[in-house]
Each structure stands twice: as structure tokens, then as C-alpha cells.
C-alpha positions as CSV (number, residue, x, y, z in Angstrom):
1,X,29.7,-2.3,29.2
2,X,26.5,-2.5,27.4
3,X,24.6,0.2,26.7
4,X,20.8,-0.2,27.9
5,X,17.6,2.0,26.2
6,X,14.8,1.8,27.4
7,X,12.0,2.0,25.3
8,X,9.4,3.5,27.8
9,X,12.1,6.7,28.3
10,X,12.7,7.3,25.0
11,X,8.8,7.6,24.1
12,X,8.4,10.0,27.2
13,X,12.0,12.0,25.6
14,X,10.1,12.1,22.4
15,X,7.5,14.2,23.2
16,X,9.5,16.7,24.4
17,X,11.8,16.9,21.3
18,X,10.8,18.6,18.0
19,X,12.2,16.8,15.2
20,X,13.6,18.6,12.0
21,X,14.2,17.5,8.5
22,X,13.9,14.0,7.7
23,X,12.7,13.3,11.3
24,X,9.6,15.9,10.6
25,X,6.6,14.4,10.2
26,X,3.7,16.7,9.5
27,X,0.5,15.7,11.8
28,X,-2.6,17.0,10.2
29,X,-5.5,18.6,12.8
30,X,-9.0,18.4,12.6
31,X,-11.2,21.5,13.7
32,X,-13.8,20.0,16.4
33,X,-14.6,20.9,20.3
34,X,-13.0,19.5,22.6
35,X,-16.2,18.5,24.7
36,X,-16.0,14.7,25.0
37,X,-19.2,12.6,24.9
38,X,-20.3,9.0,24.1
39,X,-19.5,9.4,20.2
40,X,-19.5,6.1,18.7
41,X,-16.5,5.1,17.5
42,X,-17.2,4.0,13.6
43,X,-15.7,5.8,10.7
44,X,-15.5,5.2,7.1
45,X,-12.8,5.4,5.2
46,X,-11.9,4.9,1.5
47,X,-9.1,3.3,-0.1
48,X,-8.2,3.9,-3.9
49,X,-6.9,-0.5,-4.5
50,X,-7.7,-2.9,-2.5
51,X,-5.7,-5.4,-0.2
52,X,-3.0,-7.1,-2.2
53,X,-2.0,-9.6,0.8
54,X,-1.7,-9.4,4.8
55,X,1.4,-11.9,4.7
56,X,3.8,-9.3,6.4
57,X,6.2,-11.2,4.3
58,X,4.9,-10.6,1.3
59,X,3.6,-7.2,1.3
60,X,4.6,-4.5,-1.1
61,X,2.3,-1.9,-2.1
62,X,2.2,0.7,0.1
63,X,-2.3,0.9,0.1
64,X,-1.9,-2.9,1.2
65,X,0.9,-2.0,3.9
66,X,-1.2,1.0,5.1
67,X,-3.6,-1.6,6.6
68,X,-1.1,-4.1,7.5
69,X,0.6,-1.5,10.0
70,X,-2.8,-1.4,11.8
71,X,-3.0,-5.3,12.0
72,X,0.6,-6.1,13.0
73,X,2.9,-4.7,15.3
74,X,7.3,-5.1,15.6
75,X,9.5,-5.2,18.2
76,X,9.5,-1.1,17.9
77,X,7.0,1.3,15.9
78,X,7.3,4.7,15.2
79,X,5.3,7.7,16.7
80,X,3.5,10.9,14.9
81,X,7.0,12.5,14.4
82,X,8.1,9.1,12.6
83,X,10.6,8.2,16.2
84,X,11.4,4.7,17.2
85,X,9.2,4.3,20.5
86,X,8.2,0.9,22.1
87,X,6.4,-1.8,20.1
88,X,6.4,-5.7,21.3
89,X,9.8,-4.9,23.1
90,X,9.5,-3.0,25.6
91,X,13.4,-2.6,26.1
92,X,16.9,-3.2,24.4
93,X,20.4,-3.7,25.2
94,X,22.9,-2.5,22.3
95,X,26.1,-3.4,22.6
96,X,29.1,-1.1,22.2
97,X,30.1,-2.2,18.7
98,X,26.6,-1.7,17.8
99,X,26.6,-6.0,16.8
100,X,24.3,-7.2,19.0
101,X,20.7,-6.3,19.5
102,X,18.9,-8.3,22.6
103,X,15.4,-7.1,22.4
104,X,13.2,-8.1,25.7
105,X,9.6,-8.5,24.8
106,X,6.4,-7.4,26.6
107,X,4.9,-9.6,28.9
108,X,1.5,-8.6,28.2
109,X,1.5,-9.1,24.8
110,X,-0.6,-11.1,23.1
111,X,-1.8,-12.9,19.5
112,X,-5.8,-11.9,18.7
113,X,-6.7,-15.6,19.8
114,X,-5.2,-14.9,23.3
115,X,-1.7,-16.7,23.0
116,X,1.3,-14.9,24.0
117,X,3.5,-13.6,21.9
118,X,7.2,-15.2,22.2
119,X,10.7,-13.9,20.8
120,X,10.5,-17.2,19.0
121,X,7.4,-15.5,16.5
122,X,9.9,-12.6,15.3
123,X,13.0,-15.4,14.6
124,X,10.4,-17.8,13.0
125,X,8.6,-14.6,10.8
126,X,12.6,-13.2,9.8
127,X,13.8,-16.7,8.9
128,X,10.5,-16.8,6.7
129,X,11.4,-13.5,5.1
130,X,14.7,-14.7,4.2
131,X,14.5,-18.6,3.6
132,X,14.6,-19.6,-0.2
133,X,11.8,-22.0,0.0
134,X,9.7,-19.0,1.7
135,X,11.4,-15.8,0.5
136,X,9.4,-12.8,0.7
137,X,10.6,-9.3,-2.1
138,X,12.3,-7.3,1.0
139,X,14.5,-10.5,2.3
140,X,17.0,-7.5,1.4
141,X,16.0,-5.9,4.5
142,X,17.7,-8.3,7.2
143,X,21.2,-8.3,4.8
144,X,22.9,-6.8,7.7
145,X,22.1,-9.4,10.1
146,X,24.6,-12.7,10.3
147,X,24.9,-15.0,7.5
148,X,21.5,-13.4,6.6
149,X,22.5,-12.1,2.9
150,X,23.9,-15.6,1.9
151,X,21.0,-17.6,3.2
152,X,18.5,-15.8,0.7
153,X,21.3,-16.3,-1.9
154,X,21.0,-19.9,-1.3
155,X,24.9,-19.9,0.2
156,X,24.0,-20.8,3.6
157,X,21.8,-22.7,6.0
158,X,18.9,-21.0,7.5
159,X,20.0,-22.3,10.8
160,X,23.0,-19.9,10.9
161,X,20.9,-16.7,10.9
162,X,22.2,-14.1,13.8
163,X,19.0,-15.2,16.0
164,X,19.2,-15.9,19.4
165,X,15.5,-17.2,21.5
166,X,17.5,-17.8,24.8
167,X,13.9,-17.6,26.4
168,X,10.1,-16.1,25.5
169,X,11.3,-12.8,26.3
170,X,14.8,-12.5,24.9
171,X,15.4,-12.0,21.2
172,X,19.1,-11.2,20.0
173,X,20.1,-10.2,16.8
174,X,23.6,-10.2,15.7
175,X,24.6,-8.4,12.7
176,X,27.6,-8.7,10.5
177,X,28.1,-4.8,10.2
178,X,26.7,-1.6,12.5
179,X,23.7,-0.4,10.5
180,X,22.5,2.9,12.1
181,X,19.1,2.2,10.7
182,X,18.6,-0.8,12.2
183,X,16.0,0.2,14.9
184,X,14.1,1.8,11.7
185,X,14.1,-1.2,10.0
186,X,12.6,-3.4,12.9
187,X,9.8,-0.8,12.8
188,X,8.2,-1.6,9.7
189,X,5.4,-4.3,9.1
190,X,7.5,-6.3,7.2
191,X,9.4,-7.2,10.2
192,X,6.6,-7.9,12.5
193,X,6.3,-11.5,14.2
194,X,4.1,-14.6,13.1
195,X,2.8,-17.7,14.6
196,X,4.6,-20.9,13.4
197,X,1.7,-22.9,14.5
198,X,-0.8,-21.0,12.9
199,X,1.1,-20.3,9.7
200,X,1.7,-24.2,9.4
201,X,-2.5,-25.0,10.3
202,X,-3.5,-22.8,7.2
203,X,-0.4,-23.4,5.0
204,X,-1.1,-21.8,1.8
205,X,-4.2,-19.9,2.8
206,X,-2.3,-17.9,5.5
207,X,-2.8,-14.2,4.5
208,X,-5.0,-14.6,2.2
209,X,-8.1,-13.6,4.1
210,X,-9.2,-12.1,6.7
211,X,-9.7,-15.3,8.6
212,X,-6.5,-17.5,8.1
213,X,-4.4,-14.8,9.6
214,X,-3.6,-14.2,13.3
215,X,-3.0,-10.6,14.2
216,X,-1.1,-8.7,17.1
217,X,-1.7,-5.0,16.4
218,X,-4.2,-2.4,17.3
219,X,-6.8,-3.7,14.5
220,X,-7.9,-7.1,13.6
221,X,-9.6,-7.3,10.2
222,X,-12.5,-8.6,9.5
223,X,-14.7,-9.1,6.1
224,X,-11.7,-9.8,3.7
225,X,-12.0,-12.5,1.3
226,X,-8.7,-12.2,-0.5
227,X,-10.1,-10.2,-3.3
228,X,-13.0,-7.6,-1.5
229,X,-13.6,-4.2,-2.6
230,X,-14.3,-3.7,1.3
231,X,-13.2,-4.9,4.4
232,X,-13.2,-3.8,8.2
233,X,-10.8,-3.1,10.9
234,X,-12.4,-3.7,13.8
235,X,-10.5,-2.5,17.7
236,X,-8.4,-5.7,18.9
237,X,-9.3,-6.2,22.0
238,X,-6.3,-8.5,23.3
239,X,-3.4,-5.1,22.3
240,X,-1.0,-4.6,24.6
241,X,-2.2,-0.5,24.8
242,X,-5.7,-0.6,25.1
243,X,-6.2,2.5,26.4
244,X,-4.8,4.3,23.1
245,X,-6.7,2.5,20.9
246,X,-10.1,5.1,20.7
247,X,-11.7,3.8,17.5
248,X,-13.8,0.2,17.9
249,X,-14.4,0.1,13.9
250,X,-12.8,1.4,10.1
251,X,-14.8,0.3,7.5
252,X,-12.9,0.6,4.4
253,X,-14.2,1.0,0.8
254,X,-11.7,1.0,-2.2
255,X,-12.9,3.8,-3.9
256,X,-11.2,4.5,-7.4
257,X,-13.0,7.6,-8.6
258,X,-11.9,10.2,-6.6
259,X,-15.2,12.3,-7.1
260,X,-17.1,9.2,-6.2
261,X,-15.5,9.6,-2.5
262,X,-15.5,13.4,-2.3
263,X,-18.8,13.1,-2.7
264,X,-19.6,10.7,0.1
265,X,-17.3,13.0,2.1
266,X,-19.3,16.5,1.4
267,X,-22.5,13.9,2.3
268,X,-20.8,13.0,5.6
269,X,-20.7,9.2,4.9
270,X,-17.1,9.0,4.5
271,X,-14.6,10.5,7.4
272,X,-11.4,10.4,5.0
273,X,-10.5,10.5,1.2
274,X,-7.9,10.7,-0.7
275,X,-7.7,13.9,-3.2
276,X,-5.7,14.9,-6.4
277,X,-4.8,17.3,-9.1
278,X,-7.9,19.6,-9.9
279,X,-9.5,18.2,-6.9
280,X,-6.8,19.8,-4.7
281,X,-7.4,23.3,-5.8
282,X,-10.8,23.6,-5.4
283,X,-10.6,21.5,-1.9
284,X,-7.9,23.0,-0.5
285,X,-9.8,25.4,1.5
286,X,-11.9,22.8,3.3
287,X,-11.8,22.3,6.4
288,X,-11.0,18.5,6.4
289,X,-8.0,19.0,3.8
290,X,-4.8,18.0,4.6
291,X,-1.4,17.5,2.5
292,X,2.4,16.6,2.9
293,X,5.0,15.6,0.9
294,X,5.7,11.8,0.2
295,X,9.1,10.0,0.5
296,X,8.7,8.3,-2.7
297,X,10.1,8.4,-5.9
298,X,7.7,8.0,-9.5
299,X,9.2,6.8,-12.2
300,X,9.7,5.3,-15.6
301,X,11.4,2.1,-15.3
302,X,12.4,0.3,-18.5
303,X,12.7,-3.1,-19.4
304,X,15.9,-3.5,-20.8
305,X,16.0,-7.3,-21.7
306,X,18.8,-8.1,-24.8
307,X,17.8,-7.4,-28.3
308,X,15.0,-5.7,-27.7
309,X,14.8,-1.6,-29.2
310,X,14.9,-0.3,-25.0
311,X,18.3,-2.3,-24.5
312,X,19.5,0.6,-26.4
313,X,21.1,3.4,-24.2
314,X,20.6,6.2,-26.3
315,X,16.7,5.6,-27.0
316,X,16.5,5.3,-23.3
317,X,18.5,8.5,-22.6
318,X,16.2,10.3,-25.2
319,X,12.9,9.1,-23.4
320,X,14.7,10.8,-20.0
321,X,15.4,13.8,-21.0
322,X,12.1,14.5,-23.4
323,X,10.0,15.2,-20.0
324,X,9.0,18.6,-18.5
325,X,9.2,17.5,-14.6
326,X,8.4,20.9,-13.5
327,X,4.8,21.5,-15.6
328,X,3.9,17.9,-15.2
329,X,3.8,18.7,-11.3
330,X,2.9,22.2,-11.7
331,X,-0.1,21.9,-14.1
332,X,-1.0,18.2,-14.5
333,X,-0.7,17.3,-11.0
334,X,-0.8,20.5,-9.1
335,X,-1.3,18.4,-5.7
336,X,2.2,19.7,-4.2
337,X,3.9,16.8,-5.8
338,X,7.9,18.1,-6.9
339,X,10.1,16.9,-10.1
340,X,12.7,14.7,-8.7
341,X,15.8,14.4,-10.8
342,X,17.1,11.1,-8.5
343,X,16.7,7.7,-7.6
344,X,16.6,8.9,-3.6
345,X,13.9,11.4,-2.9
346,X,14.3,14.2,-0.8
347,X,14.0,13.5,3.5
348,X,14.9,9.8,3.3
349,X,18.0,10.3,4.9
350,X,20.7,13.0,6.1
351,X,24.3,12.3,6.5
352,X,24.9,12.0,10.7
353,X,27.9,14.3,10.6
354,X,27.0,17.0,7.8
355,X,23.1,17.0,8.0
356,X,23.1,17.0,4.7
357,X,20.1,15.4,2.7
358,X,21.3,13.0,0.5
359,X,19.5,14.4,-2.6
360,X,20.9,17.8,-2.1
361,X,24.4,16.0,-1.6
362,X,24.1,13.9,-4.8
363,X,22.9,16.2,-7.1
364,X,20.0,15.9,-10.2
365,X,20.5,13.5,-12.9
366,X,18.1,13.0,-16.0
367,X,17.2,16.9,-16.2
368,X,14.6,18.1,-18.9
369,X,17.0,19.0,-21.9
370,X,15.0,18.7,-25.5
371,X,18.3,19.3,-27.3
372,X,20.1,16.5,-25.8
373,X,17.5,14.3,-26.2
374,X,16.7,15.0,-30.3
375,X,20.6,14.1,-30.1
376,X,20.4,10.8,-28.4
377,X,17.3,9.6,-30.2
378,X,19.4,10.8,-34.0
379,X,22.4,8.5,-32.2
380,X,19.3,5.8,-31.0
381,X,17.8,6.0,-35.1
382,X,21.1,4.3,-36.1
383,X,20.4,1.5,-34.5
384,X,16.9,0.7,-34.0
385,X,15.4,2.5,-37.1
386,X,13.9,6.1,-37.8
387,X,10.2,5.1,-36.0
388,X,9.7,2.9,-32.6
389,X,6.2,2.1,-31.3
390,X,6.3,1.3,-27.5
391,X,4.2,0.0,-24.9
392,X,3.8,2.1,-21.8
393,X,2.1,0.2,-18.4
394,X,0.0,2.3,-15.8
395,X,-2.3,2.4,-13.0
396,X,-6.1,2.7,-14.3
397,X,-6.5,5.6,-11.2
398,X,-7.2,8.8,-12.2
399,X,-3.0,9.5,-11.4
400,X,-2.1,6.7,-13.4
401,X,-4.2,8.1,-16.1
402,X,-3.4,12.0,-16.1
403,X,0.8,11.0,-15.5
404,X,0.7,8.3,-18.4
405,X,-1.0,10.7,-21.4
406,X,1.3,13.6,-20.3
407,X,3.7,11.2,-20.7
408,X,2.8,10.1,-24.0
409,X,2.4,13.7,-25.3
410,X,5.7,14.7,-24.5
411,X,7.9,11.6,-25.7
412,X,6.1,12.3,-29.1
413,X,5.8,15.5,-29.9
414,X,9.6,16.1,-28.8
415,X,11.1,13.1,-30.3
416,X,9.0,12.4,-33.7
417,X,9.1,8.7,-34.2
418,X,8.3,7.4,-31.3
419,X,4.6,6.4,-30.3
420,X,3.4,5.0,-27.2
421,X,0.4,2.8,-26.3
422,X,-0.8,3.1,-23.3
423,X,-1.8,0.0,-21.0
424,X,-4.3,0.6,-18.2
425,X,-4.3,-1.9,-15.4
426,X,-5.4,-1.9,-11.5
427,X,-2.7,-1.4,-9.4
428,X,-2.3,-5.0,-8.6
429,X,-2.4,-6.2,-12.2
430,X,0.5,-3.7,-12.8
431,X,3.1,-5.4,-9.8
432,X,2.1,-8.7,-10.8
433,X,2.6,-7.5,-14.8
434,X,6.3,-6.0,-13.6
435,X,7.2,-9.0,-11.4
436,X,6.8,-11.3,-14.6
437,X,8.8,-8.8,-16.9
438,X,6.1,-8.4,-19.3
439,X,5.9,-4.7,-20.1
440,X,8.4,-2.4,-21.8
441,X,8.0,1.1,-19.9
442,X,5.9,0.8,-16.5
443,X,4.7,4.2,-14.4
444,X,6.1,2.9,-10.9
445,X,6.5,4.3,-7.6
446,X,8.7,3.3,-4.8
447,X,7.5,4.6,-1.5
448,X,10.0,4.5,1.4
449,X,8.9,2.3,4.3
450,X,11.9,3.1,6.7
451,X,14.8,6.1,6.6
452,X,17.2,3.4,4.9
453,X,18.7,4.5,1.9
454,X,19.7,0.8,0.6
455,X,15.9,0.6,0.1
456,X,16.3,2.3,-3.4
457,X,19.5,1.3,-4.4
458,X,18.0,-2.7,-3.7
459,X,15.5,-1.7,-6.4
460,X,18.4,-2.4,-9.0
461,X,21.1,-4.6,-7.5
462,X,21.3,-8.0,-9.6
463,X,20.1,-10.2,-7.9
464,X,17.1,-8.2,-6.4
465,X,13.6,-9.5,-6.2
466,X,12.6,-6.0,-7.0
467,X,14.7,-5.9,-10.8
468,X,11.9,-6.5,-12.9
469,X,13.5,-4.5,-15.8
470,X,16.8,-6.8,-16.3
471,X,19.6,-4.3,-15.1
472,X,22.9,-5.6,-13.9
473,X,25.5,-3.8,-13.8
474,X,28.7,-5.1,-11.5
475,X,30.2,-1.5,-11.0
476,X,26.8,-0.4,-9.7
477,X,26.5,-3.3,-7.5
478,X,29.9,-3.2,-5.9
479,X,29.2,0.6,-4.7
480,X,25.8,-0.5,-3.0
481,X,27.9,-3.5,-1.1
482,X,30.3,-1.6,-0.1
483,X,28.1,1.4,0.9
484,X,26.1,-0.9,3.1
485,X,29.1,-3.3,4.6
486,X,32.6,-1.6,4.4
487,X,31.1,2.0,4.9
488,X,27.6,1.6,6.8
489,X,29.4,3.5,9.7
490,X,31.5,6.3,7.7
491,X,28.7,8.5,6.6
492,X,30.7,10.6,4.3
493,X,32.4,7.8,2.7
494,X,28.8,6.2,2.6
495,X,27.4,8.9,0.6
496,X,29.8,9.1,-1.7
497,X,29.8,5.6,-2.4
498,X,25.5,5.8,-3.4
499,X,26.0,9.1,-4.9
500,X,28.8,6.9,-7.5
501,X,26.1,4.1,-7.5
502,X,23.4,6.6,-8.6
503,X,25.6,8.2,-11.1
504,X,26.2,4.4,-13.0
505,X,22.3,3.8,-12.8
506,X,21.1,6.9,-13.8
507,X,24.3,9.0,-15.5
508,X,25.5,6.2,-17.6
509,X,23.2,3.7,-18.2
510,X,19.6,5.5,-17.9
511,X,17.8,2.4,-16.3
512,X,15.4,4.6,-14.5
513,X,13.8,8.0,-15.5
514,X,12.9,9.5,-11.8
515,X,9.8,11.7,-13.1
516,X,8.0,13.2,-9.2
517,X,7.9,13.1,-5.8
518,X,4.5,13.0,-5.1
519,X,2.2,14.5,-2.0
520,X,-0.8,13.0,-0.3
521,X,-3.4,14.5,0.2
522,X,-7.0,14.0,2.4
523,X,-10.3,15.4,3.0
524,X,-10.6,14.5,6.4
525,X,-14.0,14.8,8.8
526,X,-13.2,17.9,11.3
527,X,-14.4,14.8,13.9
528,X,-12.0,12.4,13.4
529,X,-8.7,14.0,15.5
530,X,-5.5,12.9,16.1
531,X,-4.5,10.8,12.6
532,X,-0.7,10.9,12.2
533,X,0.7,10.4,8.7
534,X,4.4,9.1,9.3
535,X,6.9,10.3,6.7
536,X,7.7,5.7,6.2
537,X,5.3,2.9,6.2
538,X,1.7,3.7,5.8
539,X,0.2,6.3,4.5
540,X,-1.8,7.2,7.6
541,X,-2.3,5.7,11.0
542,X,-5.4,5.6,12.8
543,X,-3.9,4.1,16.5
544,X,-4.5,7.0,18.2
545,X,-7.3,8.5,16.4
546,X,-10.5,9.2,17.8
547,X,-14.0,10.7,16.7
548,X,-15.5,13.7,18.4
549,X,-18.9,15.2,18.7
């Protein structure tokens, strides 16, 4: 017998569950009256890069994917406590063996031009992610599904994918093993339908502005031209859940300087801004400030390609353990960002039958230890000479900035005979310079956009369109495969197998240095209520927001 959800209960269940640890999400409230008149519904908000692409397939930076989870909507979505409730489907069956998905979608909903939305968008948009001739970076993400993994390895035709379009309504996954995050996974953007017909009339301009893309979320944007500073969300009036949707316009300015936008805050012309470091302390007593902790993991990521001085293990190890975690977050950031000493940061993911977080479970690797690391860069000297000049890629934001010099002062004064040059790039200058391999040391961050763990561990399987630094390592691979195949269902065994995968990337062959876990934090007008900030996907979500008097 098949089990049957339905979406529409479990949103009403929701509510009246309060959700712990890595189900938490912290809301943030406005001060404002209650008193409900005809306030226009405009805001202004600021955004520290701009758009990078709206090609759900495509998209990876999470600034980019903050505005793509108001344009575009999935089968599911998740609420302000970061729960699976109803999206385009507005039921499922899940069969007993937890194989077989049939997803039934909304009649009501529809494209921004007024054209239904069919189960055949979502298998055209997931055969998109994962073809070869199409391949989007997070193909990774539908590995579970059948014959999925092989087609984006080029081992199998697209036509065998575990999709089923019996009719408009019916979409059926079938999946080669039971993945428990599944449901989390169909939330995200990344996952969210697309029009064959319109993708094929605008070919390789779809996405790339504002006007070759078809949307079917609460927003549709509006004044993007591929590369603007500014661009507008504007309310989409053929959504499903009109009613919910309070705000009839975002206008959004990338604003780099943070004082720049605290500034048009304190001046009332901006209703949200992003804040850090000094800023925090001396706005954290404002009104409008808000803050919570980040799934995300920033880190040193070296490119380890053959004969060059960072394929060296010790010189890498040395470079780990040279950093003081605990005063860069303490007195260079001092936003509530925490050291992390792993690749998983804390409240991704607990284990179903313990509870346990898997970063308390696997322990800290990389640990600041100046001894050790004078040791390792002695052992490093032997082989690639007593000095080493090396070139260290950043962010030109003020984060990028304050992270990369502390960075650079502690590497040299611990270990004397190493320098570091700092490059200074937009944020979309520095993916584009990692996706082509040409840096040595970058500053990265990996955000989570769902509670699934294999999103990290991807970052450095072989074949991964995410290993920009050249790392393969078989052992390390086979404990990710068999984490998420053999033992997606034994959660212990599960664990262990990652927390062995982590120990070969980190322990033994230093191909990440995990440096924070950073925290957001806003300056928010006390009239604009009801923001959620979701612990995966976008930063903030304005679907339910609404401006007051």
C-alpha cells in the first residue's frame, strides 16, 4: 500500500510544530504597529554582487540564487522554519520502499505568460540539468534518481532517466536508492521546472536577461540586462498564491561598500542591508538588525595540479595549521561568524536515529597548531626550497578583503618563507577564475542549499564539476559512493562512512583548509515584517513579506 502526503496537511502540521536543531530556522521581527493601511508596497533592497545567471540550471552563487528562489518555484518549497510545504505539487504518493515519487501538480499553476505549467517542464528542466550536451555544476544533485549518475557521466542515454509524464499533472520519479533528503532536494531552485518551447525560441540567450526568461514564482524580474548593477522584482501576477504575495515591487541595488548602504538605510531609502565586522558592533543595537548563523563553510581551497610547489602535502598542511580560526572570527570578523575545523558545517544534517550533528559526530580536523605547522613547512623546505611566493584569490568585498590580509599575515609571520600576493576580484570574476583552474589558493565559500550532506563531499569527488583544485583521490571517492548508495538508509553506517571520507580529504591529504562559518547579518526597516531567512537556499525570502505604516 502506498503511502499518500498530502502537501496542504503537512503545511497546516507545520505551524503547529516547533522545529529544533538543524530544522530551526531563526525568523527575524521587525518593530512596527500593527494598524494596517494602504502602504505602498515598494521596498529597496541592496545586494553586495550582482546576478550571475537566472538559468536555474546553471546557478551557483548563493546572491544570484537568493533572487532566483523568488522567480522560480519546485515541485515543494520550504517555509520560515526551513519544512517541506507545497510548491507546484500540491500532493505526493511515496511508495513503501521509498523508490518511487509520483508528484501531482497544481492545476492552477501557471508560467508568467499565462501557460500552464505541466509535469513535462520539471522532466524537461532535470534532463537539462543532467544531459552532457546541457549539463549544469549541481547535475550531482539528481545522482539518486535512475540511470541519472551515468547519464551525466556520459554512460547512458538521457532517455533512460527515472521520469515518468503519464499526464500534465502526474510526474514520477524513480530512484535507484531511498534518499531521505529527497523532498529537500526538490525544494531548491535548481530543481524548479522550465519551458521547452521557450528555452528552444531564445536558445542561448535564455537566462541571460531579464527578458528571455519565463518565470513561475512569486516575482518576475524585470530591468536585467545580463550584466546590471540593478534590477527589479516586480509581484507576478499569474502565482498560484496570490494572496500571500503582499509586496508588488523589490528594487534591488548591488551595493559593495557596506557603509554606502548603511547609509541609505539610516536615510530611509533602503529597507534592507547587509552588515559586517565593525559594522555589527556598533549596529547591533538598532532596531532593524538582525543576525543568524550560516550553513556554510569558508575556506582555503588549493590548487594542487602536478609539479607545482602546492602539490606538496606538507606545504599545504603547514598553510592549515598556521591560522588562528578563533581571533580571525573573534576580532577580524566579529559578526557572530565561528572557526570551523570541517568540511560539513554545523546544522546541515543530524543523524535520524542518534540526533547527532554530523560535525559534533566527526570531530575537528586542521586545528590551529604553530608547532606542527613550522614542522611541516621544515619537511615542505626539502622539497620545494627554503622561500615560496604564492598567489592567494579573493573577493574585492570588504569580507574578501579583511579575511584575505589576515590571512596573509598569519601564513607569514608563522612560517617565514612564505609570501603571499593577494588577488582582488568581484565575486563573479573569482568562480569563473576557479572554474578555469587559474589560481593557486582561492578564499571560497560553499553555502548549503538543501540539508544534504553529499553537497560538500561532491565539492571534491573526481569527476565533480565543482573540483576546481585537481583532487582525486579513489579511497575518498569510494566512501562518498558508498555513503550515498549502499548506506543512504543506515544512518550510523552513513556517518561513518563521510566522517572516513572527511578524514582522507582533510586528515591526510590537506586539500581544503575549512577557515569559518560565517553569520548574516541585516539592517532591516522596522516596516518591512515577516522576512524569513531559511537556514538552505537563499539568503532571505521576501514571499510573505509585507510593508507597514
Amino acid at each position: 500500500m502506498k503511502k499518500q502526503v498530502n502537501l496542504v496537511n503537512i503545511a497546516v502540521a507545520a505551524v503547529l510544530l516547533t522545529s529544533c536543531g538543524a530544522n530551526k530556522t531563526q525568523e527575524a521581527t521587525s518593530v512596527g504597529t500593527k494598524e494596517k493601511g494602504k502602504t505602498e508596497q515598494k521596498i529597496t533592497i541592496s545586494s553586495p554582487t550582482p546576478i550571475s545567471t537566472i538559468d536555474t540550471t546553471q546557478t551557483t552563487d548563493k546572491n544570484t540564487f537568493t533572487m532566483v528562489q523568488h522567480l522560480f518555484e519546485g515541485l515543494v518549497r520550504f517555509d520560515k522554519d526551513t519544512q517541506v510545504v507545497p510548491g507546484i505539487a500540491e500532493s505526493y504518493d511515496v511508495s513503501p520502499d521509498g523508490l518511487t515519487y509520483t508528484f501531482k501538480i497544481r492545476p492552477e499553476a501557471k508560467w508568467s505568460d499565462g501557460r500552464p505549467i505541466t509535469s513535462k517542464d520539471f522532466a524537461y528542466a532535470w534532463k537539462r540539468l543532467v544531459n552532457p550536451k546541457t549539463q549544469g555544476p549541481n547535475a550531482y544533485l539528481l545522482d539518486s534518481v535512475k540511470k541519472s549518475s551515468e547519464i551525466r557521466k556520459g554512460k547512458a542515454k538521457i532517455e533512460e532517466i527515472g521520469l515518468e509524464t503519464p499526464d500534465d499533472q502526474t510526474f514520477i520519479v524513480q530512484l535507484e536508492t531511498a534518499q531521505p533528503s529527497f523532498l529537500a532536494v526538490a525544494s531548491i531552485g535548481w530543481l524548479a521546472p522550465q519551458s521547452e518551447e521557450f528555452v528552444n525560441d531564445h536558445e542561448e540567450t535564455y537566462g541571460t536577461t531579464s527578458e528571455t526568461t519565463l518565470y513561475n514564482g512569486a516575482f518576475v524580474l524585470e530591468n536585467w540586462e545580463g550584466t546590471s548593477d540593478t534590477w527589479t522584482l516586480k509581484k507576478n501576477p499569474k502565482y498560484y498564491d496570490q494572496e500571500v504575495v503582499k509586496l508588488t515591487e523589490v528594487e534591488v541595488q548591488t551595493i559593495k561598500e557596506e557603509n554606502t548602504g548603511i547609509n541609505l538605510y539610516l536615510n530611509q531609502e533602503l529597507d534592507l542591508t547587509k552588515i559586517s565586522g565593525a559594522y555589527v558592533g556598533e549596529y547591533k543595537n538598532d532596531p532593524g538588525y538582525t543576525s543568524y548563523l550560516d550553513v556554510s563553510n569558508h575556506f582555503l581551497d588549493f590548487n594542487k595540479k602536478a609539479n607545482t610547489v602546492l602539490a606538496n602535502n606538507d606545504l599545504r598542511r603547514a598553510v592549515a595549521l598556521a591560522i588562528d580560526k578563533e581571533a580571525l572570527t573573534k576580532y577580524v570578523l566579529a559578526d557572530g561568524s565561528k572557526p570551523l575545523n570541517g568540511l560539513v558545517p554545523r546544522n546541515l544534517y543530524q543523524n535520524s536515529e542518534t540526533k547527532e550533528d554530523f560535525r559534533a559526530y566527526s570531530g575537528n580536523y586542521l586545528t590551529y597548531n604553530i608547532k606542527e605547522a613550522k614542522n611541516s613547512w621544515k619537511q615542505a623546505q626539502k622539497k620545494v626550497g627554503q622561500e615560496v611566493a604564492l598567489n592567494l584569490l579573493a573577493s574585492d568585498d570588504e569580507q574578501g578583503k579583511k579575511v584575505s590580509e589576515y590571512l596573509k599575515s598569519q601564513i607569514e609571520e608563522n612560517l617565514t618563507g612564505i609570501s603571499i600576493d593577494i588577488t582582488l576580484q568581484p565575486k563573479n570574476n573569482v568562480n569563473q577564475l576557479r572554474q578555469d583552474k587559474d589560481y593557486e589558493i582561492s578564499l571560497s565559500g560553499w553555502i548549503a542549499g538543501s540539508s544534504e550532506l553529499d553537497s560538500y563531499f561532491n565539492l571534491y569527488v573526481g569527476d565533480s564539476a565543482y573540483n576546481y583544485g585537481n583532487f582525486n583521490n579513489s579511497t575518498y571517492n569510494q566512501f562518498v559512493e558508498t555513503a550515498k548508495t549502499k548506506h543512504a538508509n543506515q544512518p550510523n553506517q552513513q556517518f561513518e562512512d563521510y566522517q572516513q571520507a572527511e578524514i582522507q580529504l582533510l586528515d591526510q591529504e590537506v586539500a581544503q583548509v575549512p577557515i569559518y562559518q560565517s553569520a548574516s547579518n541585516y539592517l532591516v526597516s522596522k516596516k518591512l515584517k515577516n522576512i524569513e531567512y531559511p537556514l538552505y537556499g537563499g539568503y532571505f525570502f521576501l514571499r510573505n513579506a509585507e510593508k507597514i505604516n
